[in-house]
N, C-alpha and C positions, 0 to 999 in steps of 0.2 A: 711206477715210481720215477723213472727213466721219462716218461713223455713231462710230468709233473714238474723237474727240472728243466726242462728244455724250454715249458711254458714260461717258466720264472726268469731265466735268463732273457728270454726275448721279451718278456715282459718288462725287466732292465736296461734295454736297449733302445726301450724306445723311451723310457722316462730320462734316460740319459738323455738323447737329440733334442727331447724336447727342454730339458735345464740350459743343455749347451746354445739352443737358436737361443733362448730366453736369455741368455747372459750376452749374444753377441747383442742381441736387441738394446741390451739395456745399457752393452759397453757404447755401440752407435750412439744412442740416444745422450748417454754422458758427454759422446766427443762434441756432439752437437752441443749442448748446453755449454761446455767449455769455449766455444767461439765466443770473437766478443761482437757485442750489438754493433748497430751500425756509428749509435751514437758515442762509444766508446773507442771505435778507430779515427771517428773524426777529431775529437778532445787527443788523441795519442798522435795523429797528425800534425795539429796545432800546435803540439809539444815538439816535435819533432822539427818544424821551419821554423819555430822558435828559436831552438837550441842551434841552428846552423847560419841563422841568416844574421847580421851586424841589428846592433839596437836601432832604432830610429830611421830604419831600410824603407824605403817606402816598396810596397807591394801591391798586385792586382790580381784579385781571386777571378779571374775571366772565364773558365770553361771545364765543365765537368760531362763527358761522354756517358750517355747511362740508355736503357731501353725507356726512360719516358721523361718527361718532364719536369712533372711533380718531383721525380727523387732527387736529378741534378740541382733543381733549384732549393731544394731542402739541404743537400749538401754545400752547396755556395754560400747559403744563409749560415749555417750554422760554422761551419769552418772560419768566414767572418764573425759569427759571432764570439767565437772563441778566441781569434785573433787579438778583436779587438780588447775584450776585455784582461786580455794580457796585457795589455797596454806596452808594449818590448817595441813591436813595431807600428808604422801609419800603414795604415790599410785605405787605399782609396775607396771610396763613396758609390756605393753597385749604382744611385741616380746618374753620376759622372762616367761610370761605363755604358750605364742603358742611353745614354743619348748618343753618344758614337758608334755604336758598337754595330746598329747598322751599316754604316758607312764600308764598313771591311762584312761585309754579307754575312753575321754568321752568328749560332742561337747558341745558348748554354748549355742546352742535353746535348748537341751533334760535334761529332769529330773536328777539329779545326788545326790546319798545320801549323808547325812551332813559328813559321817564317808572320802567319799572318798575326799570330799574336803578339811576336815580339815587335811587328809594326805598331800596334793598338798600344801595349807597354810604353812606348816611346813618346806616343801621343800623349799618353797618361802623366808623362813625369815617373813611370814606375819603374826601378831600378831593380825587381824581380816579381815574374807573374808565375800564379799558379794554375795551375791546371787536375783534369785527373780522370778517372775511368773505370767503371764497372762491368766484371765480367761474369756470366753464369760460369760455375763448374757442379755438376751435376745438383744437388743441393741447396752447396753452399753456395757463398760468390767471393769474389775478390775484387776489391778496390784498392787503387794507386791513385797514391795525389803526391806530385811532383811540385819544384819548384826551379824558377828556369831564372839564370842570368839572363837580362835582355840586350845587353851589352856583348858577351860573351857565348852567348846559345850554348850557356853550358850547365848540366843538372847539379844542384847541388843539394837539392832533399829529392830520395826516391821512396815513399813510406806505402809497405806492400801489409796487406791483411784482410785473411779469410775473415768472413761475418755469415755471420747464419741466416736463412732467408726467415725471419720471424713475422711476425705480424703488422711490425712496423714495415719491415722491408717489402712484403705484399701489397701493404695498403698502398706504398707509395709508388711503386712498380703496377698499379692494377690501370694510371691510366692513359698509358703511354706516350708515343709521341703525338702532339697536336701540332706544334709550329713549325713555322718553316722558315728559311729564310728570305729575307727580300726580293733576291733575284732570284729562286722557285715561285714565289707566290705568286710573280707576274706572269711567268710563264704559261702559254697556253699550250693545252693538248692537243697535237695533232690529227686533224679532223676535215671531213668535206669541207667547203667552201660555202660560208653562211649565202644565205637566201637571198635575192638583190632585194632591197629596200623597194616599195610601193614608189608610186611615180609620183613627185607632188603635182597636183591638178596646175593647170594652166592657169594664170593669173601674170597681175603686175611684178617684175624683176623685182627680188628685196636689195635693198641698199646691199652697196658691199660692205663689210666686214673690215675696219682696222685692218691691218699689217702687225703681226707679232712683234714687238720690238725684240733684235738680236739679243741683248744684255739688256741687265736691269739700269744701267746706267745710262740709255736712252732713252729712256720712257720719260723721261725730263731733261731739262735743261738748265733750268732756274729754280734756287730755292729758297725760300725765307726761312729764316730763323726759327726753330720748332717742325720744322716739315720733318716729315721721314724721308730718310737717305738712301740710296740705290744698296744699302748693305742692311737694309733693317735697321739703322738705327735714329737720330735722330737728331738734326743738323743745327750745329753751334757757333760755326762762323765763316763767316764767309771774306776771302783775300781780295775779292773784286777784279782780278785778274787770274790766269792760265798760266802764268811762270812757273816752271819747273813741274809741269804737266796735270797740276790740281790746285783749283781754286776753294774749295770746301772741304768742310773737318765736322765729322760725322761720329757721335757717341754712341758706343752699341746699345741695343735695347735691354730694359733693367731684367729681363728673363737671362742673360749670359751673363751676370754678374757673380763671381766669383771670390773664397777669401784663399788669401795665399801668402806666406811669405814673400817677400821680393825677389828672391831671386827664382822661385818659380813663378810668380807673377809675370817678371818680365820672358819666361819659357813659353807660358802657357797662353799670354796675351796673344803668340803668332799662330796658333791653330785653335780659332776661338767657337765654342759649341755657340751659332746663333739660331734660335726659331729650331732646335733640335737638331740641327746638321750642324757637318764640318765645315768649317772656313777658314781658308786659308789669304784670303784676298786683301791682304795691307794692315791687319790690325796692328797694335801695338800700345806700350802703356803711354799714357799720353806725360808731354813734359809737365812742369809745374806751373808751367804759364796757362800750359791749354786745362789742366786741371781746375785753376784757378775761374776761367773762362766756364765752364762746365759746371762750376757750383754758382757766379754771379749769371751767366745766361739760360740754367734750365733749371736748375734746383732750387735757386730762389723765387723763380718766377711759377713752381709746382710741377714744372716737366721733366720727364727724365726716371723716375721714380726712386730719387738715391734716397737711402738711410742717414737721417738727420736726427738721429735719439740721442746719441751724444752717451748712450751707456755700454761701460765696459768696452771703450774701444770703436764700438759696431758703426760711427760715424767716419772714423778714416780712411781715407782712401788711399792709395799706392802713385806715387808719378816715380817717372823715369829718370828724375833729376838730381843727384850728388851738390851739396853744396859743397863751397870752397873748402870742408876740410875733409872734405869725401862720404861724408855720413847722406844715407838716406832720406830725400826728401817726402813729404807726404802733405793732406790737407783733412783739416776737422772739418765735415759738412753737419755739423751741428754748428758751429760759429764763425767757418770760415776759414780761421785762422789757420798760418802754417807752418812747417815747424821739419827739424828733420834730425833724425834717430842714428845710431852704430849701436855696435856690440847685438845685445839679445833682438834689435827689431830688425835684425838681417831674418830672423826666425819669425817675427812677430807676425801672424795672422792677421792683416788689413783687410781690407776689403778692395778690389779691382775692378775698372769702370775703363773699358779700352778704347779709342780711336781709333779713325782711319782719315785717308783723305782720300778726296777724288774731284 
C-alpha cells in the first residue's frame, strides 16, 4: 500500500515538470509573439521623427547598419516610405543621395561616422539625417533609428525596439553583406608580384602616345557655340577675350538638372551632381541675361535638352536675378518670356539649369 503511494506521488511529480516546462514554453512563445514585427517598429519610428522633428524639416534617410543588405535597404525604403506619405516632412530623393554618396565612400548596410554624414547632410540641403542599427540579442533583435541635427550633431529622435526574428526578418537577413564601398573595391590583396609580361617581338617603334592632358580644360583651347565644355556641359557664349580670367560660359548637361525652390536652387547650384559625381568647380545659377542667352542659343536651336512643355510650371527655369523691386526673376522655356515672382515662388519648385565660366 505504502510502495503504491510513493508510485503515485512520483508519478505526480513528473506530470508536474512536465505542465510546468509546458507553460514556460508557451509563456516564451507568447513573449515572442507579443514583439512587434519589423514593419511595425518602422511605422512607430516614422511616428516618432515625426512627432520631434518641425513640419516642413527637410530630412535625409542615409544609413542603416544591419548584417546584410537586403534588410538595411528594406528599412531605408520603407521608413521613406512612411515618411513621405505623412507628408509632415520633405524627405530627400534616395536617386539624389545614390549619386553622391559615393563621393564620401560609403554603403547603406555598413557603419558610417556621425562626422561623415553630417558632411553628405550639408551637401544635401538636409537639415536632419537619419540613420540607424541592427542588433542580434539571442533571439530577438533590436533596432535603433535615430535622428541627427546636422548643424548641431545633436540627437533628437532615439527610437529603440525589440522585434522578433520572424520570417520576414530571416528572409531578409539570409543574404548578407555583398557591397562594398569604393575605396575596398579597388583595393587589391596583398600578394607575389604578377608575372613579367611576354616581350613584344621586335619590330618597327609604334608611334608615341598623346601626352595625358593635366585638366580637362586643356585638352582645348577653342570653342564654338554647342561644343562640350571642359565641365561637361555645353558651351553658349563666348566673350572673345581672357578678361578677368574666362572667356566662355558653359551650361551644365540636361542629366544635372534639377527642381528646387530658389533659395535652395541657388545652394545647391555650387556643389552640382555632373555625369554622377560631385563638383564643385564654378557652378552657379546663371543671371537672367545668361539664362535668356541659354534659351535663344541652345534650346531654340534643339540643344541643351531643356523642358519646353509649358505644363504646370515644368517649362521655368530659376536665374539669379532680383528685379528692381526684389522679387525673383525666372524665364518660360516654353515661349521665352520673362517674368519674376515674391511671396509663394520663393518656395516655388522651378526647374534649375546652372553655368559656369572658364
Amino acid at each position: 500500500m505504502q510502495r503504491r503511494h510513493i508510485k503515485k506521488k512520483a508519478l505526480f511529480s513528473i506530470i508536474a515538470v512536465i505542465v510546468a516546462a509546458g507553460c514556460a514554453s508557451r509563456e516564451k512563445s507568447a513573449e515572442i509573439q507579443d514583439l512587434m514585427t519589423l514593419d511595425e517598429a518602422i511605422r512607430q519610428a516614422a511616428f516618432s521623427i515625426d512627432g520631434r522633428i518641425p513640419a516642413k524639416t527637410k530630412i535625409a534617410l542615409l544609413n542603416f547598419d544591419s548584417p546584410a543588405d537586403d534588410f538595411s535597404e528594406y528599412v531605408i525604403d520603407e521608413l521613406t516610405a512612411n515618411l513621405v506619405d505623412s507628408g509632415k516632412l520633405t524627405v530627400v530623393d534616395r536617386k539624389e543621395i545614390d549619386l553622391i554618396r559615393d563621393e564620401f565612400e560609403f554603403q547603406f548596410s555598413g557603419e558610417v561616422s556621425d562626422d561623415s554624414m553630417q558632411k553628405l547632410g550639408r551637401v544635401l540641403g538636409a537639415e536632419f539625417i537619419v540613420s540607424g542599427s541592427l542588433k542580434k540579442l539571442g533571439d530577438l533583435y533590436r533596432i535603433v533609428i535615430r535622428a541627427l541635427n546636422v548643424q548641431s550633431a545633436e540627437v533628437v529622435v532615439q527610437y529603440r525596439a525589440n522585434i522578433a526574428g520572424d520570417d520576414v526578418v530571416r528572409a531578409l537577413l539570409a543574404g548578407g553583406k555583398t557591397t562594398r564601398s569604393p575605396a575596398r573595391a579597388e583595393a587589391k590583396p596583398a600578394g607575389p608580384a604578377p608575372a613579367p609580361q611576354p616581350t613584344v617581338p621586335a619590330g618597327p617603334a609604334p608611334d608615341p602616345q598623346p601626352a595625358i592632358p593635366a585638366s580637362p580644360a586643356q585638352a582645348k583651347t577653342e570653342y564654338n557655340l554647342g561644343d562640350k565644355g571642359p565641365g561637361g556641359g555645353i558651351v553658349f557664349y563666348d566673350k572673345k577675350d581672357t578678361g578677368e580670367g574666362w572667356r566662355y560660359l558653359e551650361a551644365a548637361p540636361a542629366s544635372s538638372e534639377f527642381v528646387a525652390g530658389r533659395a535652395e536652387a541657388i545652394r545647391r547650384s555650387k556643389a552640382l551632381v555632373v555625369n554622377g559625381r560631385l563638383d564643385i568647380t564654378g557652378w552657379r545659377l546663371p543671371t537672367q541675361e545668361e539664362l535668356n542667352l541659354m534659351y535663344e542659343r541652345l534650346h531654340k536651336q534643339g540643344l541643351g535638352g531643356f523642358n519646353g512643355s509649358g505644363l504646370f510650371y515644368n517649362s521655368y527655369y530659376w536665374s539669379s536675378t532680383n528685379d528692381a523691386y526684389g522679387y525673383s526673376c525666372y524665364q518660360d522655356f516654353s515661349s521665352g518670356s520673362q517674368s519674376s515672382t515674391w511671396g509663394w515662388a520663393g518656395a516655388a519648385n522651378f526647374r534649375v539649369r546652372v553655368v559656369r565660366q572658364f
